[in-house]
Biopython code that builds the backbone (N, CA, C, O; Angstrom):
import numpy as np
from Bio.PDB.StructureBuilder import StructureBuilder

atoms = [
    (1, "UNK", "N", (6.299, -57.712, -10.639)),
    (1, "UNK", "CA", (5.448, -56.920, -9.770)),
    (1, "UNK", "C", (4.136, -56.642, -10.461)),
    (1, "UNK", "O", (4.154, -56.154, -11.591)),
    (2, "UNK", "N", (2.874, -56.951, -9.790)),
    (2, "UNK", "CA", (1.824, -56.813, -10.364)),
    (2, "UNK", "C", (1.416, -55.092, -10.201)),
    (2, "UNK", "O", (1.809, -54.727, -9.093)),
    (3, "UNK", "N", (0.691, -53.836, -11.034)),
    (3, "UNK", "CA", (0.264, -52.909, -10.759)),
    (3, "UNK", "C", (-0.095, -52.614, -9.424)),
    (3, "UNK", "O", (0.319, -51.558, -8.948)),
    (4, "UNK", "N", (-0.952, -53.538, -8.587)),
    (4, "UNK", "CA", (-1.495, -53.241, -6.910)),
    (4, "UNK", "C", (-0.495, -52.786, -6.065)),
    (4, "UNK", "O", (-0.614, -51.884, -5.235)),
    (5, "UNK", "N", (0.669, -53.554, -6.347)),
    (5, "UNK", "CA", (2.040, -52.950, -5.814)),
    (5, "UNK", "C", (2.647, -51.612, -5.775)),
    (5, "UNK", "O", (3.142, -51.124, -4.759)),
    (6, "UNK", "N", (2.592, -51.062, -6.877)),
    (6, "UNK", "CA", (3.120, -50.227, -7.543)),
    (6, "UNK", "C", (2.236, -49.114, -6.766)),
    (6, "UNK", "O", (2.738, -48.158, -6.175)),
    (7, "UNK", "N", (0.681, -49.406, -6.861)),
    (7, "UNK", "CA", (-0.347, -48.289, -6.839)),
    (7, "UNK", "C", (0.284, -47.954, -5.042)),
    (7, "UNK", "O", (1.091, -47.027, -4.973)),
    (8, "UNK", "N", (0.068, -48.391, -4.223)),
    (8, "UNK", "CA", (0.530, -48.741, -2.974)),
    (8, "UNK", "C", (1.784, -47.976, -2.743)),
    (8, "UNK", "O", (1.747, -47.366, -1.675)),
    (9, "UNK", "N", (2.802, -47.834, -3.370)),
    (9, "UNK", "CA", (4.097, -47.125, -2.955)),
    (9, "UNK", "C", (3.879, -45.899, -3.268)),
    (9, "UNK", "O", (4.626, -45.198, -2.586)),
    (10, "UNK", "N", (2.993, -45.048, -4.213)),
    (10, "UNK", "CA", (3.175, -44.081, -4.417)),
    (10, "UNK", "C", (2.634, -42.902, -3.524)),
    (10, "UNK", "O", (1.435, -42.634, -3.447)),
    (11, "UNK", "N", (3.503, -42.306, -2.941)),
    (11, "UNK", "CA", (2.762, -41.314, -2.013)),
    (11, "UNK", "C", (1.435, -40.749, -2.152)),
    (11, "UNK", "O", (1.104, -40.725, -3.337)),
    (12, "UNK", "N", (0.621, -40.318, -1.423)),
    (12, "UNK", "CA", (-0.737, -39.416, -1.613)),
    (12, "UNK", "C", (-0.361, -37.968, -1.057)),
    (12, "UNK", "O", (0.149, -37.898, 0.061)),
    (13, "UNK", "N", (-0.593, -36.819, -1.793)),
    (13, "UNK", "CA", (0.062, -35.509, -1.624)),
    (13, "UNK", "C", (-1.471, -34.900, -2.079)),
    (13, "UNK", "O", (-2.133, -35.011, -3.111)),
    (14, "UNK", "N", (-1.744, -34.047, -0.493)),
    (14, "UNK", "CA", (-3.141, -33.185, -0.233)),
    (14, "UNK", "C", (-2.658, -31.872, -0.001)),
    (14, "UNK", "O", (-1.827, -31.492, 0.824)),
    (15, "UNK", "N", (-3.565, -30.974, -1.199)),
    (15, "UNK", "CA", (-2.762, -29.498, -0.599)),
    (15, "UNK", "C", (-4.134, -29.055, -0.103)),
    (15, "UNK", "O", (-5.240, -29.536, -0.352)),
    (16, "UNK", "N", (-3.857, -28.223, 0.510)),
    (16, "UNK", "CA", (-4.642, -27.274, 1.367)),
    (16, "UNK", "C", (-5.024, -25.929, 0.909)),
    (16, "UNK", "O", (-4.750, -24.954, 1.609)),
    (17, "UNK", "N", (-5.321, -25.869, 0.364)),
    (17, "UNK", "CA", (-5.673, -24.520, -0.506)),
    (17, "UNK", "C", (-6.494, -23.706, 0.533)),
    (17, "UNK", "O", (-7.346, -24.252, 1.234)),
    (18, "UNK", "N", (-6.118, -21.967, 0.629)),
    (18, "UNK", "CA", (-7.313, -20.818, 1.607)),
    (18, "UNK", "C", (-8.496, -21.459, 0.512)),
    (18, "UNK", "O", (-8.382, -22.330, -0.350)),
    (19, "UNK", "N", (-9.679, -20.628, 0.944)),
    (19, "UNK", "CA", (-10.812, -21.143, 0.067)),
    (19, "UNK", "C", (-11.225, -19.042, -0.401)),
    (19, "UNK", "O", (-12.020, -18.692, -1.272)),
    (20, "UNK", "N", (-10.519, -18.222, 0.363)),
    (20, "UNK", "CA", (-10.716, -17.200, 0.080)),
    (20, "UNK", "C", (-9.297, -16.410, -0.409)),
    (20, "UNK", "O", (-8.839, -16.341, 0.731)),
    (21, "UNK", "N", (-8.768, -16.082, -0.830)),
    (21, "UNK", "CA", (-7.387, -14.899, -0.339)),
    (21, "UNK", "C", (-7.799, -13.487, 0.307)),
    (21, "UNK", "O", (-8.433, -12.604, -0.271)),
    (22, "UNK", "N", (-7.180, -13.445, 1.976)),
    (22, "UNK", "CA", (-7.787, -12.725, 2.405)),
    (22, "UNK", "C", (-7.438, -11.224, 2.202)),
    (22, "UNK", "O", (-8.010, -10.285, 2.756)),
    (23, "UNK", "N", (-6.520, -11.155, 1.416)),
    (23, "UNK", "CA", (-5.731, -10.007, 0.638)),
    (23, "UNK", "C", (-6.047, -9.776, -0.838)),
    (23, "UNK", "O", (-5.155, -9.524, -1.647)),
    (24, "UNK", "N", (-7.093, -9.849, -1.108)),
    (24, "UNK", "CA", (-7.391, -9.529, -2.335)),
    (24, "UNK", "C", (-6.588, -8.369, -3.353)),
    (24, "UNK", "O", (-5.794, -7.549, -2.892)),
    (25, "UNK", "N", (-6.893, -8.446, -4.590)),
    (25, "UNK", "CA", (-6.415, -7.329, -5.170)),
    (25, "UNK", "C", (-6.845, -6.011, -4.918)),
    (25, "UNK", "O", (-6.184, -4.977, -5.007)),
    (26, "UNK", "N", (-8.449, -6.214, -4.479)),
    (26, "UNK", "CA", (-8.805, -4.516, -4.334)),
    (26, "UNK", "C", (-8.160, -4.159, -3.122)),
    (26, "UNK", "O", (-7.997, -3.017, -2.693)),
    (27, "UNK", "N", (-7.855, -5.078, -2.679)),
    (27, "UNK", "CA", (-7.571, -4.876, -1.043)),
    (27, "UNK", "C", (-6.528, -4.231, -0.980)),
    (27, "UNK", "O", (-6.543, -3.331, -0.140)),
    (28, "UNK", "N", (-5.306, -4.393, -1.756)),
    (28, "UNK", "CA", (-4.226, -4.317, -2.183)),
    (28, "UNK", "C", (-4.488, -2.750, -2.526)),
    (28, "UNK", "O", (-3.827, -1.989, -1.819)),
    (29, "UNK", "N", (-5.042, -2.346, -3.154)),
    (29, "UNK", "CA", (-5.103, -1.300, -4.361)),
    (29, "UNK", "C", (-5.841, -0.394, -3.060)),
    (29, "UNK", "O", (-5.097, 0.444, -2.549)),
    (30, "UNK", "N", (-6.823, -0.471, -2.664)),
    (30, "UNK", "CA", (-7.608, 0.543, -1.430)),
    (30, "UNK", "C", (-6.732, 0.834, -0.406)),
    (30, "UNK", "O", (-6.906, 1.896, 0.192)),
    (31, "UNK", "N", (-5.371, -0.253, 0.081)),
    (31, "UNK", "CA", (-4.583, 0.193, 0.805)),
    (31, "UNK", "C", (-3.464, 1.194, 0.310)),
    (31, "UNK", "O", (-2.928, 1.939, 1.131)),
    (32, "UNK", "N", (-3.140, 1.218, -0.895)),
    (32, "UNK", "CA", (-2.030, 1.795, -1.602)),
    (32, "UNK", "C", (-2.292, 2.807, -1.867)),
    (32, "UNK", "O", (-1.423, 3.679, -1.844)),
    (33, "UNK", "N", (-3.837, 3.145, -2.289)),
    (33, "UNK", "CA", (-4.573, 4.910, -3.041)),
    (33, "UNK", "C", (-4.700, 5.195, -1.584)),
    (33, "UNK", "O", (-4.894, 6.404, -1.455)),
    (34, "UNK", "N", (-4.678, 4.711, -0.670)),
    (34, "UNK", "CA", (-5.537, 5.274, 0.789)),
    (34, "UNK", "C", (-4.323, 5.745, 1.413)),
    (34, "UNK", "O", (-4.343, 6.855, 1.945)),
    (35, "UNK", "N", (-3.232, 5.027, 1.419)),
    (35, "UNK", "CA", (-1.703, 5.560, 2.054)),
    (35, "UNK", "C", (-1.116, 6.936, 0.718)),
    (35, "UNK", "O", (-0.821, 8.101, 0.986)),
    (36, "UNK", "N", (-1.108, 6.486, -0.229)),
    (36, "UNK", "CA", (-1.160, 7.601, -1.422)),
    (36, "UNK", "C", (-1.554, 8.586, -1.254)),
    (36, "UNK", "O", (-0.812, 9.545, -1.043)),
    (37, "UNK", "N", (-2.974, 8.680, -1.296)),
    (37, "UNK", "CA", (-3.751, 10.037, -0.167)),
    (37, "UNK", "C", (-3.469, 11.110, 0.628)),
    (37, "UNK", "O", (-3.529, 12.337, 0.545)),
    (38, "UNK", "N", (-2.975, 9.853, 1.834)),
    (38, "UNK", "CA", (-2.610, 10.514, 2.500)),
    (38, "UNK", "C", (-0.970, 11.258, 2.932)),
    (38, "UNK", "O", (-0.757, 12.052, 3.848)),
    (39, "UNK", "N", (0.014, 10.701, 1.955)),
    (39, "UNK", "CA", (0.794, 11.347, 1.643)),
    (39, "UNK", "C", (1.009, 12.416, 0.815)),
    (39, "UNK", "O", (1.969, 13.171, 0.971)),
    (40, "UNK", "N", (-0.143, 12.593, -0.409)),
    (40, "UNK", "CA", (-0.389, 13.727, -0.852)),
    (40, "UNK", "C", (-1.038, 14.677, -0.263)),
    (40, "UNK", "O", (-0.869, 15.774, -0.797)),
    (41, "UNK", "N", (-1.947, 14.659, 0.946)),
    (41, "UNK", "CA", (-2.722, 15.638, 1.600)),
    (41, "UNK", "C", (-1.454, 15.891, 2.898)),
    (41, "UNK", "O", (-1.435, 17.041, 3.335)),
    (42, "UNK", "N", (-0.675, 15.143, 3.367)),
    (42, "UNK", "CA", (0.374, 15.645, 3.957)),
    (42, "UNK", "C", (1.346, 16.692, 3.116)),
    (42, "UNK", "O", (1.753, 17.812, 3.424)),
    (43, "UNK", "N", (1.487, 16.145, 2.313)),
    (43, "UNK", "CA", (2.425, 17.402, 1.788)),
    (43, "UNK", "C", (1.786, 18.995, 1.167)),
    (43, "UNK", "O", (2.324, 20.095, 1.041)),
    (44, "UNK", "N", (0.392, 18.488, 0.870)),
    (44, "UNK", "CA", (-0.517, 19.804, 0.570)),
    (44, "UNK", "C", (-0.598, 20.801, 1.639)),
    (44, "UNK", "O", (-0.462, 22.023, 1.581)),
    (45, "UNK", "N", (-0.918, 19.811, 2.904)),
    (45, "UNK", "CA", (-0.870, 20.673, 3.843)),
    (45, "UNK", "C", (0.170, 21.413, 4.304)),
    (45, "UNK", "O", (-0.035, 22.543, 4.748)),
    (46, "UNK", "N", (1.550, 20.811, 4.253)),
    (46, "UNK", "CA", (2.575, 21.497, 4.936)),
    (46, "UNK", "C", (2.974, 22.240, 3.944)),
    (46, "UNK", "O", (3.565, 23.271, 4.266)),
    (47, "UNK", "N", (2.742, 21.903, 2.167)),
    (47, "UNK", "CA", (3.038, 22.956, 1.255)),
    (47, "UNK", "C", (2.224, 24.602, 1.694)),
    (47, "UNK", "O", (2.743, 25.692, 1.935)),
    (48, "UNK", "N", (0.999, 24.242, 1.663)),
    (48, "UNK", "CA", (0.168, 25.715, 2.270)),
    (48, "UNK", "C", (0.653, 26.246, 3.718)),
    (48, "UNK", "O", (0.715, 27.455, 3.941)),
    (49, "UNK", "N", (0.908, 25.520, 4.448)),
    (49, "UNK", "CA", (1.691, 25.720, 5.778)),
    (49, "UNK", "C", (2.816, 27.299, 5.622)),
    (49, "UNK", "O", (2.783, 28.500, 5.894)),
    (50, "UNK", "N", (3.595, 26.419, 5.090)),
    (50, "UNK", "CA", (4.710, 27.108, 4.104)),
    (50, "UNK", "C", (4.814, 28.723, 3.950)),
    (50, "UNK", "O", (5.282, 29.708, 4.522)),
    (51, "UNK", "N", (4.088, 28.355, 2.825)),
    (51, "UNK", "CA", (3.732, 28.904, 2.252)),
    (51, "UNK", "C", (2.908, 30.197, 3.171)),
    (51, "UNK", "O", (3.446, 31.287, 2.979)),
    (52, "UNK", "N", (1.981, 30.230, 3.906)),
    (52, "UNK", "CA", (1.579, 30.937, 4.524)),
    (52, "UNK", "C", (2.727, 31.984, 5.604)),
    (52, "UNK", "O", (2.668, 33.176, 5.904)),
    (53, "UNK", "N", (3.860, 30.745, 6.022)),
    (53, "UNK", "CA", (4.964, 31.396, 6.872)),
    (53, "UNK", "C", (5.548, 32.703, 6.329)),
    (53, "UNK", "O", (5.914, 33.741, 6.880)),
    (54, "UNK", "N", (5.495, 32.181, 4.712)),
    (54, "UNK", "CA", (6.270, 33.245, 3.927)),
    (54, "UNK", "C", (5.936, 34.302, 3.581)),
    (54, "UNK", "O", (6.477, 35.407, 3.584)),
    (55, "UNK", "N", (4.840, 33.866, 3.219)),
    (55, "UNK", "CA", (3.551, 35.250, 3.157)),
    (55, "UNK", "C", (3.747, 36.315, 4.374)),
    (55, "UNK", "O", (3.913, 37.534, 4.337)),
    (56, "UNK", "N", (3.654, 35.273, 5.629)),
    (56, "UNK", "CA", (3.780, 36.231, 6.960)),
    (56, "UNK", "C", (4.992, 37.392, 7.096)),
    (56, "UNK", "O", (5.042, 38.568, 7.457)),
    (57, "UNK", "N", (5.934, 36.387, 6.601)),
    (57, "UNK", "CA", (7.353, 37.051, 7.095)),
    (57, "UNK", "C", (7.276, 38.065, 6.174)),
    (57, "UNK", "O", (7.401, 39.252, 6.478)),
    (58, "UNK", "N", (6.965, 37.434, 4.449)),
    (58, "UNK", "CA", (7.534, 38.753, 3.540)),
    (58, "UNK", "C", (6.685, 40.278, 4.044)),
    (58, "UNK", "O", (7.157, 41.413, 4.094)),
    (59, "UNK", "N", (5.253, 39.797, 4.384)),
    (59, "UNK", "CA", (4.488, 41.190, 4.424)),
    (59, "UNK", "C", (4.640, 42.051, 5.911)),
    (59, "UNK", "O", (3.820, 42.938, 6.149)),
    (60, "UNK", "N", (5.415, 41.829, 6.607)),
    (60, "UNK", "CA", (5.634, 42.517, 7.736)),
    (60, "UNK", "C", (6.875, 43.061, 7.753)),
    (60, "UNK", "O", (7.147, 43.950, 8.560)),
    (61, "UNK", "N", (8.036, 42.456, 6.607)),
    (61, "UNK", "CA", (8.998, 42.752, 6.223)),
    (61, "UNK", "C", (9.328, 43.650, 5.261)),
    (61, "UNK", "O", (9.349, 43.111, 4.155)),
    (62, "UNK", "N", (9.712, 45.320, 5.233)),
    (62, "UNK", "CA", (9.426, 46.162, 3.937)),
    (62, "UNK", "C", (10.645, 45.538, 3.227)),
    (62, "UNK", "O", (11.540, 44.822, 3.676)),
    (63, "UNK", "N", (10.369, 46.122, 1.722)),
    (63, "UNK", "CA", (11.364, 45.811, 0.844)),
    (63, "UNK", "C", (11.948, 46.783, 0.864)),
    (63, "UNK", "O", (11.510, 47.853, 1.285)),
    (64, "UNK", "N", (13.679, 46.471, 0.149)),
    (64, "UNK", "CA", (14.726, 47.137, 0.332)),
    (64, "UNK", "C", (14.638, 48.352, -0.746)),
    (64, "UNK", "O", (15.311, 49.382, -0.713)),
    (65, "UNK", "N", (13.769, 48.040, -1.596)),
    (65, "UNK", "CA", (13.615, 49.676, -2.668)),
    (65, "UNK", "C", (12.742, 50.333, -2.399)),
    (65, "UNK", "O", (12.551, 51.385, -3.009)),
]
sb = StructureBuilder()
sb.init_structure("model")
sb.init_model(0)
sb.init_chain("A")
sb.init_seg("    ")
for serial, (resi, resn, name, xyz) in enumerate(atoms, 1):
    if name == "N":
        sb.init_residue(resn, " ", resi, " ")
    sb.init_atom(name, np.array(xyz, "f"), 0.0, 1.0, " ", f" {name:<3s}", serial, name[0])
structure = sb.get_structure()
């Protein structure tokens, strides 16, 4: 078998590469501090929430001494 042969059987394999990733790392990271956020300002809020209920109840409530 001469080489021309050879060259001829061997498959041709084209990848396709994105030319961008549309998920970048910051992208990644701005979604995670931004959901982060806002799970910490949820719980701030309902912590002061709370917190205020208790305030309410204790000061309308006399103490027992």
């Amino acid at each position: 078998m001469n080489t021309v042969a050879l060259a001829q059987n061997a498959p041709i394999v084209v990848h396709f590469a994105p030319k961008k990733d549309p998920t970048g790392l910051a992208d990644v990271l701005l979604g995670a501090l931004g959901l982060t956020g806002v799970l910490v300002l949820g719980a701030i809020l309902l912590g002061a929430a709370f917190a205020g209920i208790l305030f309410l109840i204790r000061s309308r409530k006399p103490l027992d001494h």
